[in-house]
TORKOL-4160 file (C-alpha; in steps of 0.2 Angstrom, whole numbers, padded with zeros to 4 digits, m for minus):
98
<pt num="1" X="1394" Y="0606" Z="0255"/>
<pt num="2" X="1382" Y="0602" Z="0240"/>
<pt num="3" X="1377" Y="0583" Z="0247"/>
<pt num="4" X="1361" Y="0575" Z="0250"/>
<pt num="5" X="1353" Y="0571" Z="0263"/>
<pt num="6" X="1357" Y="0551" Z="0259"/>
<pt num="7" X="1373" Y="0556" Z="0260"/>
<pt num="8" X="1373" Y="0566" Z="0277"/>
<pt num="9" X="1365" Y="0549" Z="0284"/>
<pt num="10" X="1377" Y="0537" Z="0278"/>
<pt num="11" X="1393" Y="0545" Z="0283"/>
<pt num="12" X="1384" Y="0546" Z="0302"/>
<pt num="13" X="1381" Y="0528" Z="0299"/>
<pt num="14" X="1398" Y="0525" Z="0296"/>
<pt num="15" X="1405" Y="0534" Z="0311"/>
<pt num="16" X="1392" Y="0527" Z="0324"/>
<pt num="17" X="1397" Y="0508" Z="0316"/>
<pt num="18" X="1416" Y="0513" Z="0318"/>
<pt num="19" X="1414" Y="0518" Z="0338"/>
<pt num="20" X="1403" Y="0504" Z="0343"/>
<pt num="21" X="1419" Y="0491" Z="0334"/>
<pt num="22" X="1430" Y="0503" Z="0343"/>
<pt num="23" X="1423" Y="0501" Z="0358"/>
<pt num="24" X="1424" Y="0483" Z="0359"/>
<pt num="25" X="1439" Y="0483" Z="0351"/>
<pt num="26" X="1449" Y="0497" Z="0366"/>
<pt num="27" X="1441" Y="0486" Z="0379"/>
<pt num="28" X="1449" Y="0470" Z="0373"/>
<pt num="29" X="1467" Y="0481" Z="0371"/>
<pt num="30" X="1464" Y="0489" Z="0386"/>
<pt num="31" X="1466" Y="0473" Z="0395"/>
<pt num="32" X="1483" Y="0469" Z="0388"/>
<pt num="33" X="1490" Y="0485" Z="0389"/>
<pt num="34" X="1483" Y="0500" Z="0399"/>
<pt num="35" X="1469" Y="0512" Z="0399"/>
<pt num="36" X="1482" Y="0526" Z="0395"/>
<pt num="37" X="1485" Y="0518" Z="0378"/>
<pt num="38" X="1471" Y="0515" Z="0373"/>
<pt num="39" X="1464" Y="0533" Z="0378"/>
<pt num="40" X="1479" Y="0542" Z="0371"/>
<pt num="41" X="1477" Y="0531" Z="0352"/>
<pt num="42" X="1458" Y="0537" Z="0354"/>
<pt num="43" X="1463" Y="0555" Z="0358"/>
<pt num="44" X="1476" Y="0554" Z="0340"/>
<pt num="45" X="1462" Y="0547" Z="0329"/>
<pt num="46" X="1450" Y="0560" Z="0333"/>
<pt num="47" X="1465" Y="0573" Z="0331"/>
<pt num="48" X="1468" Y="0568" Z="0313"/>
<pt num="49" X="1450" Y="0563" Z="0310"/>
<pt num="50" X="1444" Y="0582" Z="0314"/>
<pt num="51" X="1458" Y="0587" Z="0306"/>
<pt num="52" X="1453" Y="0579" Z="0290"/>
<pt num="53" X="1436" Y="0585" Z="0291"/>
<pt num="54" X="1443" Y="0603" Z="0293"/>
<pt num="55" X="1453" Y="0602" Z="0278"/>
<pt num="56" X="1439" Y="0596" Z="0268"/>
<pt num="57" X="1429" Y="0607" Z="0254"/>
<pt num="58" X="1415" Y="0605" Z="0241"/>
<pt num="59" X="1427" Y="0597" Z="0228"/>
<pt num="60" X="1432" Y="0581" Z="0240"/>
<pt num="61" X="1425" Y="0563" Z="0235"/>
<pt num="62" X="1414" Y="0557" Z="0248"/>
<pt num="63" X="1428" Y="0542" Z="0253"/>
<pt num="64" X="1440" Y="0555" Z="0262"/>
<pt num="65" X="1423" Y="0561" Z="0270"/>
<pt num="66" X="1420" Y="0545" Z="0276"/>
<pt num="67" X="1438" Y="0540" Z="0282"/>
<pt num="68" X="1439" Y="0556" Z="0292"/>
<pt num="69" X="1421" Y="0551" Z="0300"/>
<pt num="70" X="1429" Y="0532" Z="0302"/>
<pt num="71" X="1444" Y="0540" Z="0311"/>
<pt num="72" X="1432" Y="0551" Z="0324"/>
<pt num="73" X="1422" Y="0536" Z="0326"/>
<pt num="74" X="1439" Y="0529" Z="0331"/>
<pt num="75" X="1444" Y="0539" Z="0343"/>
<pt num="76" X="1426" Y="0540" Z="0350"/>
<pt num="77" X="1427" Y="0521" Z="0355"/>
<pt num="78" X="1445" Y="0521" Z="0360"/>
<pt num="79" X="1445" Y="0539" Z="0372"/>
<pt num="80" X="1427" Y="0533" Z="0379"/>
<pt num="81" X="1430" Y="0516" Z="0385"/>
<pt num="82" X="1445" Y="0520" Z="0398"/>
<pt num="83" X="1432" Y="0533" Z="0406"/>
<pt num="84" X="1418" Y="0519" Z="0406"/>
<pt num="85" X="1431" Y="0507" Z="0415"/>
<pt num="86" X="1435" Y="0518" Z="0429"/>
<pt num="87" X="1418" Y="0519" Z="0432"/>
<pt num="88" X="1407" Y="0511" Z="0448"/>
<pt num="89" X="1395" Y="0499" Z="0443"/>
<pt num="90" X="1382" Y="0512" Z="0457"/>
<pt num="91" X="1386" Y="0527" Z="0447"/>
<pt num="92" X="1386" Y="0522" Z="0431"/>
<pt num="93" X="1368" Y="0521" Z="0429"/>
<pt num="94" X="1356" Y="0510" Z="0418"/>
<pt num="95" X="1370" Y="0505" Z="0407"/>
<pt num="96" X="1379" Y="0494" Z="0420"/>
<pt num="97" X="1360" Y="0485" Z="0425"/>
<pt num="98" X="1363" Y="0467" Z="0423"/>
């Protein structure tokens, strides 16, 4: 699309800090509600994240590039956490090592 390199970098910046606060932020609701929520509000935000991404050509400002890679960082944290939960400590490998 015409963009830097800079530019490439910051919007994956943006979208790996969105699903690491997503993260944190679906385990905390998945405790008060239920894992199906919070699985199907991930599963949402990465449908209209995509979708913005898809809709997207040279002439767009780098803001709506950025809150379509926010909304897929979304949906990243939210749609994984429900699966991580489900998981036993013995076959979840080095990231459940206390």
């Amino acid at each position: 699309m015409g963009r830097t390199p800079t530019t490439t970098g910051i919007v994956i910046a943006v979208l790996s800090v969105a699903w690491a606060t997503a993260s944190v932020v679906a385990g905390r609701l998945m405790v008060r509600t239920s894992y199906r929520l919070t699985g199907a509000l991930g599963a949402l935000a990465l449908i209209f994240g995509c979708a913005i991404l898809i809709a997207l050509d040279e002439s767009n400002s780098l803001t709506l590039v950025n809150g379509g890679a926010v909304l897929i960082g979304i949906g990243m944290g939210f749609a994984t956490q429900p699966s991580w939960s489900r998981c036993r400590p013995a076959s979840a490998g080095a990231s459940a090592a206390r």
